[in-house]
N, C-alpha and C positions, 0 to 999 in steps of 0.2 A: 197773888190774887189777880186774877183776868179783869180788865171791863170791856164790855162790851159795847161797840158804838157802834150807830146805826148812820151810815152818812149818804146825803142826795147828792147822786154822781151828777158833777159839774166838770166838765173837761174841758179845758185852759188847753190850749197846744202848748202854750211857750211855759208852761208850769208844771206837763206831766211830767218830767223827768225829773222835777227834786221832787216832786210828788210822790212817787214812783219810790226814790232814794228815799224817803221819809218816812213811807207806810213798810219798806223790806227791810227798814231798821227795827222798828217800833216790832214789827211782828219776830225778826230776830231774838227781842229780849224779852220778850210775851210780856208788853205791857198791854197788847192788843189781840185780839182776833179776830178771824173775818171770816163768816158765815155769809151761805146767801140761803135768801128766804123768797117765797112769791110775793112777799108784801114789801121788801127792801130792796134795791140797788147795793148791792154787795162789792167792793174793787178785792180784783184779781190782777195781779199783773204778772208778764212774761216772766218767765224762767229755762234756762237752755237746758238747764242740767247737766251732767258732766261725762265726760267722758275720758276713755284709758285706752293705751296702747301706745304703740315706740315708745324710746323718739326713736325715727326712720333714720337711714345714711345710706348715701346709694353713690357709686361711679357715674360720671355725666361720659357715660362710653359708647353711646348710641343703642345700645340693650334695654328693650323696655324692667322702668323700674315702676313698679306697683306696691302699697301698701297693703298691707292685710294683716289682720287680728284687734281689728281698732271696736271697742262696743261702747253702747250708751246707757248711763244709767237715768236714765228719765223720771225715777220715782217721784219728784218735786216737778217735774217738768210741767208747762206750761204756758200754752199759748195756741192762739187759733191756726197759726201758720209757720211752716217749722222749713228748713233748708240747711246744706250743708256749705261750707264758705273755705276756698283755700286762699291764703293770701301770701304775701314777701314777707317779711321782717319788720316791715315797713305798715303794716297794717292795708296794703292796695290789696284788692280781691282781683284774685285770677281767676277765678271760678268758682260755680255758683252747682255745685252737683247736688241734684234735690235727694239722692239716697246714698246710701252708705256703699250700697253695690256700686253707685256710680261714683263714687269719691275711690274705691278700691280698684276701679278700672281705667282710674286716669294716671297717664303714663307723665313721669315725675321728671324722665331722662329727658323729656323734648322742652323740660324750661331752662335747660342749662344749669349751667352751677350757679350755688346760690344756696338758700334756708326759703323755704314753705311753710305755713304754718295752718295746721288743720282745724277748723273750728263746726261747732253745733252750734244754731239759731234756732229762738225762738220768737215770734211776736205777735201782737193783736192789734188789728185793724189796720189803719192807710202809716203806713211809714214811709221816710225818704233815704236813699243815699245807698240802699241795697241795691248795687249792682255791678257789672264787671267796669274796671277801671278808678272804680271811688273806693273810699277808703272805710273800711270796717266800724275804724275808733270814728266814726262821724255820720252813722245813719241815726238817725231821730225819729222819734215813738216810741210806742214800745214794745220794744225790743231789748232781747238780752244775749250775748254769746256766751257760749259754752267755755270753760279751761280748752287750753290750743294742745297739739299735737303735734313738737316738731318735725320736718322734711328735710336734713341737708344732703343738698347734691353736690358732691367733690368734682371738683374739674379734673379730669384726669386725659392722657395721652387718647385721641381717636382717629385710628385711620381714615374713618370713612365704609363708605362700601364702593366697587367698582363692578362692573359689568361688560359684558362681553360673551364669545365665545358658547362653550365649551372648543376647543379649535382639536381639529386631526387631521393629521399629514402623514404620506410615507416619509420613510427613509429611503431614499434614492439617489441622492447625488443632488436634488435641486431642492434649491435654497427656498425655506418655508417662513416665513412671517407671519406673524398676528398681526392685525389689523381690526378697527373699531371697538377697541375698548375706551368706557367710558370711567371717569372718577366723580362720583358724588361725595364733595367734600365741606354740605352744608352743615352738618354736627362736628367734623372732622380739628383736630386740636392736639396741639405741637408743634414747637417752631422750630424741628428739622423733621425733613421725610427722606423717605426712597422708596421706589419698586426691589423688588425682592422676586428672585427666581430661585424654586427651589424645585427638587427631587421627590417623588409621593411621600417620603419618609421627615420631610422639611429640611433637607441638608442643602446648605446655600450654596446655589450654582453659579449665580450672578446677581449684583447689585446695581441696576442701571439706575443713573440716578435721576432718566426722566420717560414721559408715557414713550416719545419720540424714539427716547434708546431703547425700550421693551418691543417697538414696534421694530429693530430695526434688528431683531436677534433671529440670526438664523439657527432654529429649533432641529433643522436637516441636520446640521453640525453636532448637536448631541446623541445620536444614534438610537437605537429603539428605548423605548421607557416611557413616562410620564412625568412631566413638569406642572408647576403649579406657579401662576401670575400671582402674588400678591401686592399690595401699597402698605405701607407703614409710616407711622407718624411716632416721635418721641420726642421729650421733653428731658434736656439737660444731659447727664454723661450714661451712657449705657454700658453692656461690656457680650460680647457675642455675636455681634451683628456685622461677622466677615467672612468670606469664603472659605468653605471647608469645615465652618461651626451648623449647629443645625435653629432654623426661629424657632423654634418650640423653648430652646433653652436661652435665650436673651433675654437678660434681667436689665432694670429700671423702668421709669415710665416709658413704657413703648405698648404699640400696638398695632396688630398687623388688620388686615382687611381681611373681609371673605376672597377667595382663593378662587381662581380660573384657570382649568384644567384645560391641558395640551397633552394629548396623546400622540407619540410618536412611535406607529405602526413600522415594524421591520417590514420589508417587502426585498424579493431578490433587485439587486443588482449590479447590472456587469461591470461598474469599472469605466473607465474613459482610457482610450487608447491614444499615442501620440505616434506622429510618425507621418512622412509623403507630404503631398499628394504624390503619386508614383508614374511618370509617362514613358513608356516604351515605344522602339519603332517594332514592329511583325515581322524580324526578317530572318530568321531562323536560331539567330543566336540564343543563348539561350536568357533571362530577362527574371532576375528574381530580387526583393524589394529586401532591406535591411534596414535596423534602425528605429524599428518598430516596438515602445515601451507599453505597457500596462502598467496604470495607477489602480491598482486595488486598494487603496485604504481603505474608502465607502462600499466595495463588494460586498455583496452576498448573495448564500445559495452552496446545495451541497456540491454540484456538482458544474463544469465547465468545460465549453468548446472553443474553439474558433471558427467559423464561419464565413465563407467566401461564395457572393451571391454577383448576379447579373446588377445590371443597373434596374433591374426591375424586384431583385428580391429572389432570385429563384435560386436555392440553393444547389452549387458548382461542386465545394467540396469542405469536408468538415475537418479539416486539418489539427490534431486535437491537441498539439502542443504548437509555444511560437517557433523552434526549431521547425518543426514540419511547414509551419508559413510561410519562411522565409527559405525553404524549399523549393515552395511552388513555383515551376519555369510556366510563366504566365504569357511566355510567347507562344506556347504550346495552343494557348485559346484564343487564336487568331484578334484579329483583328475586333476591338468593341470597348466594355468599360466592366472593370471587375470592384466591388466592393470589400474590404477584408473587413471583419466585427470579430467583436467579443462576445459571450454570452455566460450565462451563468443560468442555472435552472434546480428546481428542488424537484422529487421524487417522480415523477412518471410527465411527459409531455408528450403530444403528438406533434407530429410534422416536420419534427427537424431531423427531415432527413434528403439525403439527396433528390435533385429533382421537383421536391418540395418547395414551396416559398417559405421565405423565412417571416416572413408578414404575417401568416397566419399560423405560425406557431402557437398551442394553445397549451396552457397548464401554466404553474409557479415559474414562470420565464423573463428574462431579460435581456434585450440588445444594446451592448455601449455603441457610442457613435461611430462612426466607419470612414472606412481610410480608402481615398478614390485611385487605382490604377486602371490609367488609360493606356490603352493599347491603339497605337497609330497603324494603321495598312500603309507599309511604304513599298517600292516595289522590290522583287525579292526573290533572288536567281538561283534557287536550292542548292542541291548539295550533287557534288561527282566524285564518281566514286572508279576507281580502276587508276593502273600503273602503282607506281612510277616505271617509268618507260628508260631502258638506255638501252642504245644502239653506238656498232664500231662505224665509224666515217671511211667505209669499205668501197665506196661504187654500188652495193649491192643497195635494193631497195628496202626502206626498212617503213613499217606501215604502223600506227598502233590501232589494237583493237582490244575488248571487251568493256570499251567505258560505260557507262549505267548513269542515268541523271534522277537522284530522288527531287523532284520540282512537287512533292506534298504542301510544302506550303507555297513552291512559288509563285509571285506575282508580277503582273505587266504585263501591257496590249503587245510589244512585240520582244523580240529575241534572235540572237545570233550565236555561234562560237567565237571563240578568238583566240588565235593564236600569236601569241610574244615571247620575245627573249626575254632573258630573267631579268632586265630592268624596266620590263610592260612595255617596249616599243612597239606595237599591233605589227606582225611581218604576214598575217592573214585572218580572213575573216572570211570561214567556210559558212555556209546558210545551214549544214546540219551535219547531226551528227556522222552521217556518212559519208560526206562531205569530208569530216575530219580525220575518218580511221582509211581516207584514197590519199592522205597525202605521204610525201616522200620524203620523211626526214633526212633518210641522207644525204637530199642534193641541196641541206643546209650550210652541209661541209661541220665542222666541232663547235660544239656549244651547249645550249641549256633552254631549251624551246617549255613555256607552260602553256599550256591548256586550259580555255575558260569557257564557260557559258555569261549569257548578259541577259538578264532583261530588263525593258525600259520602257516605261510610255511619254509622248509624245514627241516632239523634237530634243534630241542629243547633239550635244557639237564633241568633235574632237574623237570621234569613232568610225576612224579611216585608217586607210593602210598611211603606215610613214607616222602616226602620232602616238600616245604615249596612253593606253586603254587607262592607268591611275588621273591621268587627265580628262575624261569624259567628263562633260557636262552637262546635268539636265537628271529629269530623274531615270537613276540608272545604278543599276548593281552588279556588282561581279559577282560568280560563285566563288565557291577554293579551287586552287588549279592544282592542275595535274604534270607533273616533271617530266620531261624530256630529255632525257642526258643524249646526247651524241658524243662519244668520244673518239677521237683521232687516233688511229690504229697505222704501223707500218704498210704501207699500198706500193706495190710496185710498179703501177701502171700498165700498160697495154701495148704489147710490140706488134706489129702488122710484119708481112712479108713472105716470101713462099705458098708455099711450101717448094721443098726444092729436093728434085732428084740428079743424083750424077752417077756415072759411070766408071766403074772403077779400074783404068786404062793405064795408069802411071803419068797418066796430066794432072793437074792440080786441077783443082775442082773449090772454089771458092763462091761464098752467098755475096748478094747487094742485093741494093733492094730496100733494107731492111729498116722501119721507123720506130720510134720511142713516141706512144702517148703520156706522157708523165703530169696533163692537168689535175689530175684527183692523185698524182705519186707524193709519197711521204717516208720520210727516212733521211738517217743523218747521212748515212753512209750506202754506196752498190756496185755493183759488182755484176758483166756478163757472168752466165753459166752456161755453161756444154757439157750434157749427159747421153749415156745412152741408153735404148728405150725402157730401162729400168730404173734411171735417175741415177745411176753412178756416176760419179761426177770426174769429167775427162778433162778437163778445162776449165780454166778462171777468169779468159779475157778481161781485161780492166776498162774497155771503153769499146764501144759499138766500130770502130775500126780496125780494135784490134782482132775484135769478131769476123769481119767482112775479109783480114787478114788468114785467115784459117786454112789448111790444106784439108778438105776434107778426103781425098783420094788416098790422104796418107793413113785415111783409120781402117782401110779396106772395106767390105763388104759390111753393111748392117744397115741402125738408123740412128741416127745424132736426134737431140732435143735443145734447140736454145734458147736460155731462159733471161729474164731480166732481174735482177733481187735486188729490194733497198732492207734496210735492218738501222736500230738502233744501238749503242752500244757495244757489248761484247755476244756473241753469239756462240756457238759450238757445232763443229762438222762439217762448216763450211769452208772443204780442203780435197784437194785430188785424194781420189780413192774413196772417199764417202759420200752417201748416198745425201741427194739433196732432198728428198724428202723427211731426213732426218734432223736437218738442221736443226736449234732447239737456240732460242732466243726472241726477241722481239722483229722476226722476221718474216718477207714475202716474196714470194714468187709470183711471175708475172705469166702470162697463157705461154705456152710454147712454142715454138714453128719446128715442123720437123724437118730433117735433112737423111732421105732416103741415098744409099750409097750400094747400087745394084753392079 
């Protein structure tokens, strides 16, 4: 059975709420009901009604966590002003989202770990205590909250996010660093970390274990490909998180960051070369460099030269192995500064070619760094050419000729010949070449005469007659000399006297008169000769009075020849009856006088 009561709304503040409690009893067990009519004051009070969906559970991993499927069932609901309320566990209100789309669009991960709890309000007229920071169970009026809808947020492993980059470098030999990466590590959770360097595929290259060390990797040193920066944070023991495993497969609580991508572009390059610096003098020798290594580890590129340019770049010659470099007689290119390089290049280039600068080589090209040979202009007495020259130490004149001076590269303001014995004593110093082919080696007497060209600039000491030309002082160069042999030959000297005629009467008829030149004679051994005027040999006299002893009246009519011979050794034919032109040994005869016998 209902009854119905009709009551004058009298509203108590400090009463509504068992009031409240009192009349949503009464109407609970229909001892009551409450109608409104235009003639009554009817109470109504608030009701949230209910609401379904979760409970929610979400990672606190920096990933927005949103709710969704949560509905209200309002059919009892009731009241003039309605709001959505999230609060702690604790009943504090975090937030106050006046629709359901805005309660599904608040993001759950930015309160950290923790439980949330989601509620439906309803209420009618001025209430207190609804708002951010107070507390649910203690707003007064009336007001009624809905059944809650658990939030828990699990603390779990969070890198963070990092920023930076994207970074790209060749591969060339020079060392590439990251630089200005940053770590936002305000949600970020786990109490160990690292950076992490990985491969595009996530296989670990390196694990530095601070920003410092990631800045301090040089990326040149992994060769072409693509790396990937991450930060990582993890809680407690993990298992995979070492080089040569990949982060995609590391298990426990861990968690890597977003990734900053390093690309490492292959590009040619030559290589570093070692070796020199290389200083030559100009002075005809010939001057080539050794020693010279190539580090190709970091090379690349299909194809490879060597290259040898001015000090300006102008390509001299393209030497295409190092065998052919250390070749190159660089005294040949007189006097200046030569550069040697590396190169390396892919399919098709212009410029590298002789004549060319190497500067402006254009296409897929590379120069390693270059090795300086200086070539010094010192001064520099070329090259002679003719002899070797021997002469017999005869009396006779002996001259030399057909010398030839290639002076192509020679250098210096002035110049002379010189002539020395074979321990460089200067015994002359003709002013030219013709000069040198008028002189008289013979009247050196035996020995070993060389032949030089000089040239020199400025003042020289010590290049005079009487000094020792390896002694010259100042800047001064010899050419290569030319040999002189003079060798000492049997010489019988020079007799003077007559010519003498006699009468052939039966008186003795004898020469005087008669002298021995023997300054230029040689020979161990000699001997007068008396022949007649076919050289058959009459007579042996042994000394110039035995000569002057002679009956020539006793040979009868004809003509005597008297000779002077030195010899060495043993000889042959030289004996009464044989002809002395046939002598045959290391022998000489000296000029004749004749002895007419009419």
């Amino acid at each position: 059975m209902f009854y119905e009561f009709t009551f004058t709304v009298i509203i108590i503040i400090k009463q509504k709420a068992m009031f409240k409690k009192l009349i949503i009893g009464m109407l609970a067990v229909g001892l009551i009901a409450v109608s409104c009519n235009e003639d009554d004051d009817t109470i109504q009070v608030a009701n949230a009604g209910e609401i379904s969906g979760g409970p929610f559970e979400f990672d606190v991993d920096g990933e927005p966590d949103m709710v969704s499927g949560i509905t209200l069932d309002d059919t009892n609901a009731f009241g003039t002003g309605s709001t959505w309320i999230v609060t702690d566990d604790q009943g504090l209100i975090l937030g106050l989202p006046p629709t359901l789309a805005a309660v599904e669009g608040v993001n759950f991960d930015s309160a950290g770990a923790g439980t949330c709890l989601i509620w439906y309000a309803r209420y009618n007229g001025e209430i207190s205590g609804l708002e951010m920071g107070m507390n649910a169970n203690d707003v007064t009026g009336d007001f009624d909250l809905s059944n809650s809808i658990t939030v828990i947020r699990n603390q779990v492993a969070n890198a963070g996010s990092i920023e930076g980059g994207p970074f790209e470098f060749d591969v060339d030999g020079e060392a590439d660093m990251v630089s200005g990466i940053t770590l936002d590590d305000t949600n970020a959770f786990g109490s160990g970390s690292t950076w992490v360097i990985t491969d595009d595929l996530g296989n670990i290259l390196g694990l530095p274990p601070t920003l410092m060390a990631v800045e301090g990797v040089d990326f040149d040193g992994a060769g072409a490909g693509t790396c990937l920066i991450w930060y990582a944070r993890y809680e407690g023991d993990i298992s995979g998180l070492e080089m040569g495993m990949n982060a995609n497969d590391v298990t426990g609580d861990f968690d890597l960051s977003n990734a900053i991508t390093v690309v490492r572009n292959q590009v040619v390059n030559a290589g570093t070369i070692s070796g020199g610096p290389y200083e030559f003098d100009v002075d005809g020798e010939p001057d080539m460099v050794s020693g010279i290594t190539l580090d190709s580890s970091n090379a690349f590129g299909d194809n490879g030269t060597w290259i040898i340019t001015d000090d300006l770049g102008n390509i001299l010659g393209l030497p295409p192995t190092l065998m052919d470099v250390e070749g190159v007689n660089f005294d040949n290119a007189g006097a200046g500064t030569c550069l040697i390089w590396y190169a390396r290049y892919n399919g098709t280039v212009t410029g590298l070619e002789m004549g060319m600068n190497a500067n402006n080589v254009t296409g897929d090209f590379d120069l390693s760094n270059s090795i300086t040979v200086v070539r010094n202009q010192v001064v520099n007495a070329g090259t002679l050419s003719g002899g070797p020259y021997e002469f017999d130490v005869d009396g006779e004149t002996d001259n030399v000729s057909g010398i030839t001076l290639d002076d192509t590269n020679a250098f210096g303001d002035n110049s002379t010949w010189i002539i020395t014995d074979d321990q460089g004593n200067i015994l002359g110093l003709p002013p030219t070449l013709m000069a040198v082919e008028g002189v008289d080696f013979d009247a050196a007497g035996p020995g070993v005469c060389l032949i030089w060209y000089a040239r020199y600039n400025g003042t020289v000491t010590g290049l005079e007659m009487g000094m020792n030309a390896n002694n010259v002082m100042g800047d001064f160069d010899l050419s290569n000399s030319i040999t002189v042999t003079r060798n000492q030959v049997v010489n019988a000297g020079t007799i003077s006297g007559g010519p003498y005629t006699f009468t052939v009467d039966g008186m003795p008829d004898t020469v005087s008169g008669i002298t021995l030149d023997d300054t230029n004679a040689f020979g161990d051994n000699s001997t007068w000769i008396i022949t007649d005027d076919q050289g058959n040999i009459l007579g042996l006299p042994g000394t110039l009075a035995a000569v002057e002893g002679v009956d020539f009246d006793a040979a009868g009519v004809g003509v005597c020849l008297i000779w002077y011979a030195r010899y060495n050794g043993t000889v042959t034919g030289l004996e009464m009856g044989m002809n002395a032109n046939d002598v045959m040994g290391d022998f000489d005869l000296s000029n004749s006088i004749t002895v007419t016998r009419n």
